[in-house]
ROKE-396160 format. One record per residue (C-alpha): residue in one letter; x, y, z. Coordinates in steps of 0.001 Angstrom, whole numbers, plus 500000, padded with zeros to 6 digits. Layout:
N
AXYZ...
***
This chain:
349
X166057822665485905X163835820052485484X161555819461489041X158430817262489877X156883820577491501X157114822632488536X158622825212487662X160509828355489595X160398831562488493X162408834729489931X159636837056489870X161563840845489718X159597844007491835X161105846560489691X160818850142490387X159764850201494019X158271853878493655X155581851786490342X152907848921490788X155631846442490275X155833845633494299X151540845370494730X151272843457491391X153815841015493121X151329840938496232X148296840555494234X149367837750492455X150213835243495355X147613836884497872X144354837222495325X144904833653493931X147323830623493850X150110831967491409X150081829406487857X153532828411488828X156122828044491864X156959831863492393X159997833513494066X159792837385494344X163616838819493920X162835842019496450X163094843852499846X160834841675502172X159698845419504032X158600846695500810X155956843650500174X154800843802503494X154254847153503143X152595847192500320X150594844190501034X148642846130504011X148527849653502076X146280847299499793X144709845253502781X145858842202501690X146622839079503665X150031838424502831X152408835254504547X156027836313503072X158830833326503651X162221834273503081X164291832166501535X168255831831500126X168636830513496399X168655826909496583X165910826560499577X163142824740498595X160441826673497388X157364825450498543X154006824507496358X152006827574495604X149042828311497178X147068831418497937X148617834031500854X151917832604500125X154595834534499090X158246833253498893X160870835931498846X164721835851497760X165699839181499392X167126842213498170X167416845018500273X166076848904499186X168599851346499379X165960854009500728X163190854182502160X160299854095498887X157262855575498786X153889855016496002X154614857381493488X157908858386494041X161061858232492394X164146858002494373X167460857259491936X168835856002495245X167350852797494084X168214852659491270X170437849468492364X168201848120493973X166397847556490587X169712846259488513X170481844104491734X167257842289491642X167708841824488216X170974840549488296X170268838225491165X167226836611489335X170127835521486269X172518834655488956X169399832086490175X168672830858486666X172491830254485827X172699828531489326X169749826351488332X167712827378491200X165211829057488916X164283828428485303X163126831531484228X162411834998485511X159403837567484817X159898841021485390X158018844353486628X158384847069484889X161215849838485823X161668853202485457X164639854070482407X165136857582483283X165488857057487001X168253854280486422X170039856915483575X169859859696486304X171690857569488733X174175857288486490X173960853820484721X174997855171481370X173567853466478395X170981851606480070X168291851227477455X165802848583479149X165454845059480667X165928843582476934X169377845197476620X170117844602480128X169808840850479934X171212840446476798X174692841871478259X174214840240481605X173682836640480020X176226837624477448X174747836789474137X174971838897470572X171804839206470068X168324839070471695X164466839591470108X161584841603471397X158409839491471254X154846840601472426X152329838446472729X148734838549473608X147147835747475699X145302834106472889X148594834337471196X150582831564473997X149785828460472280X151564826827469518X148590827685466118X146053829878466899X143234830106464178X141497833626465757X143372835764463778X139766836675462010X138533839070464746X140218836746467749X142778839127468367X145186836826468803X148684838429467898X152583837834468256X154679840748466967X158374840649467697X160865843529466360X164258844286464468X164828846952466648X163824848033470598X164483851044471989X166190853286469560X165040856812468414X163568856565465189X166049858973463249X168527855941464319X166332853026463319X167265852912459131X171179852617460328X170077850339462751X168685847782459798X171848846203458496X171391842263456628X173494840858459130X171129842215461919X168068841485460411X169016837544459644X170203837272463360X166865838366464614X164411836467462139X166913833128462573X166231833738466703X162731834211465828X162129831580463283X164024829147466251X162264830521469625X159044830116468174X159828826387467595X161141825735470962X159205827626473156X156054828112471548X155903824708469817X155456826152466092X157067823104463885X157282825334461286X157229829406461614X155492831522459387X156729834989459806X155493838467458049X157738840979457756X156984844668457751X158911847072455864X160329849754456977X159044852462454628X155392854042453253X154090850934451282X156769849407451492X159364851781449764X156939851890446941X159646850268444993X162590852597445853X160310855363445268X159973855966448950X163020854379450431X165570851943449074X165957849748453029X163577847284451133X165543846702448094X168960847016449429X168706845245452824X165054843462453827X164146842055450476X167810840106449664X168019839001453428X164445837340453171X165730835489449817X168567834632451343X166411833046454460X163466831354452260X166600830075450479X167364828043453989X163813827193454228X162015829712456044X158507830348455862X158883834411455280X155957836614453579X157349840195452943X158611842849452912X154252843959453683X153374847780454088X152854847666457959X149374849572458070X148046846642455570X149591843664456930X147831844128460191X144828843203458803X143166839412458571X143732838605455057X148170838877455735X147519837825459355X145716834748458476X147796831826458792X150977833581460222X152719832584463511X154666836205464289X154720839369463057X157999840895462523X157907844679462661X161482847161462222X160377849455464987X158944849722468442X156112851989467626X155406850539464421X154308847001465833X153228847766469068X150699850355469037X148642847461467253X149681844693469597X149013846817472706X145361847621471542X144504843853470646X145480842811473907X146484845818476622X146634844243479653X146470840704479086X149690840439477225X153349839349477660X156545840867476446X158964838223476147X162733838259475296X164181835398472587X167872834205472390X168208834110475998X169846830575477440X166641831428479881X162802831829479560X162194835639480374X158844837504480078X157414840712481546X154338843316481695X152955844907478898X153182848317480051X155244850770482470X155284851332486247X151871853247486022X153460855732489485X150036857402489225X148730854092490444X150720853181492998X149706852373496001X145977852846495301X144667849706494454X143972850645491063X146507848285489274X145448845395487047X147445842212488103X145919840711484775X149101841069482223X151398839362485147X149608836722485358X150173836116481684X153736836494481818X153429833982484790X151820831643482583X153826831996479844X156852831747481627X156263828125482988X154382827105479599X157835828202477922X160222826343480161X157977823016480143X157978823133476297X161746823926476367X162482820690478665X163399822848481077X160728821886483529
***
C-alpha cells in the first residue's frame, strides 16, 4: 500500500496484564511516532493506562480503511478490540487470552486488506495463551506464519545500528543481525529439527529478505554450527558433515555468499563478523544471548518470508513493570522505525 503520508502500521498491545499497552501510550504521547501508527487494542485499556502513567493521551477510534491521520505528538489512533475482562498491571487473566490472538489476527486482516502495510507487535505472554487452551501456540513467529499461510518463516534480530543496508561497526560498533534455523523449540528437539531441506529454506529467505528489505545487493551470511567447534570434524557431532556443510555447498553452488559452518563462541568475534551482513545461528539461545547484550533494548525482532513487514520488542511483557512507569519505550521505537524503513525499501510505501 503505497500512500503519500507514509506508511501504516497496526501496532499490536499484546498481553494487557505486560508493558505492551503503556509502551503503546508512550510512544504517540512522549513524541511524534516515526511513522503513521494504528494501535490494534481495547480503547479503555489505553486510556487507562495513559493516566496510571500521567500521560496526555487524545485516542481516535477508527474502522480499517478510515483515514489515519499524520502523526503528531498526543495522538493516538486506535482500531478497536475489545478485552474480554477487566485487566489489571501485573496480572494474568487467560480470559484474554483472545483478546491477544484477536488483535493479532485483526492487524493481518488490515495488512491483507491493504489498510496497513505492516504490523509491530508487543510482546505476549505464551503460557497464559497455552493455559487458555490454544494448544500448540509457540509464539507470534509461528502464529503469523500459519495465519498468513506460508511454509516457512525466519527469526531475525537486529540491533539499531544493524537497520541499514552495510554497516562497517562491526569492530566494537555493536552493530549485529543474527537470524535462526530454529525458534522456539527445546533444545533436546533442535538436532531433529536441522534437516537440509529446512536449513536451505531458511538461508534462501534470509539470503532474499536481506536484499529486499534491508537493501543488501549481495548477502554475506555466517553460519554457526550446531556442535562444540563445530563438530570437531565428526568428533563431536556429525549435523555438520551430514546436513550444514553439503547444504552450504549446495547454496554457494547457486551463488551465495555463505562462510561456515563457524564454532558459534568464535564467530562472534570481529575478525568472522567483519564484513558479514547476518549471522545465522541453529538455536534460540545460541544467537541471542549475544545479540541481546550488544543491543538490549534498542533492538528489533523481525520475522522474514512474510507477504508483510512484521517486527516486534526485544524482550517479554516485563509484568513486574507494569503499570509503574518503569518501562523503556526505546526497543519499540526501533521496531517502529524499522517497520516503515522495511516497507519503503520493499515498494510497499
Amino acid at each position: 500500500m503505497a500512500d503519500a503520508g507514509g506508511p501504516v502500521l497496526a501496532l499490536t498491545t499484546g498481553e494487557p496484564a505486560g508493558i505492551g499497552p503503556e509502551l503503546a501510550v508512550m510512544l504517540a504521547a512522549d513524541a511524534a511516532p516515526p511513522a503513521r501508527v494504528v494501535v490494534v487494542g481495547d480503547p479503555a485499556l489505553l486510556a487507562e493506562r495513559a493516566a496510571m502513567l500521567g500521560r496526555k493521551l487524545e485516542l481516535v477510534t477508527l474502522a480499517p480503511g478510515d483515514p489515519i491521520p499524520a502523526p503528531r505528538q498526543g495522538l493516538l489512533p486506535v482500531w478497536p478490540v475489545a478485552l474480554r475482562a477487566p485487566s489489571h498491571p501485573g496480572v494474568l487473566d487467560v480470559a484474554n487470552a483472545g483478546y491477544v490472538l484477536e488483535t493479532l489476527d485483526a492487524a493481518v486482516a488490515a495488512c491483507h486488506a491493504g489498510h496497513a502495510v505492516g504490523m509491530v507487535t508487543a510482546p505476549l505472554h505464551k503460557g497464559v495463551i497455552l493455559d487458555a487452551g490454544h494448544v500448540g501456540f509457540s509464539g507470534h513467529t509461528e502464529y503469523l506464519r500459519d495465519r498468513c499461510g506460508v511454509d516457512e518463516v525466519v527469526m531475525l534480530l537486529a540491533t539499531d545500528s544493524a537497520l541499514h543496508a552495510r554497516t562497517p561497526e562491526w569492530r566494537g560498533g555493536g552493530a549485529l543481525r543474527v537470524a535462526l534455523a530454529t525458534t522456539h523449540l527445546a533444545l533436546r528437539e533442535v538436532s531433529d529439527a536441522i534437516t537440509g531441506p529446512r536449513l536451505a529454506r531458511v538461508l534462501r529467505i534470509l539470503h532474499a529478505d536481506l536484499s529486499r528489505w534491508f537493501g543488501v545487493s549481495a548477502p554475506r551470511i555466517a553460519v554457526c554450527g550446531l556442535n562444540p567447534h563445530a563438530g570437531e570434524g565428526g568428533h563431536l557431532g556429525r549435523e555438520e558433515l551430514d546436513v550444514i556443510i553439503p547444504v552450504l555447498e549446495a547454496l554457494r553452488a547457486e551463488g551465495m555468499a555463505l562462510d561456515g559452518p563457524l564454532p558459534a563462541d568464535t564467530l562472534f568475534t570481529p575478525r568472522h563478523l567483519d564484513g558479514v551482513d547476518a549471522v545465522l545461528a541453529m538455536y534460540h539461545d545460541q544467537g541471542l544471548p549475544v545479540l541481546k547484550y550488544a543491543g538490549f533494548g534498542r533492538a528489533a525482532n523481525i520475522t522474514l518470508g512474510l507477504p508483510l513487514v512484521r517486527t516486534s520488542v526485544d524482550h517479554g511483557t516485563a509484568l513486574d513493570l507494569a503499570g509503574r512507569g518503569l518501562a523503556d519505550p526505546g526497543s519499540l521505537e526501533v521496531a517502529v522505525r524499522l517497520a516503515a524503513d522495511m516497507a519503503r525499501r520493499g515498494g510497499l510505501a
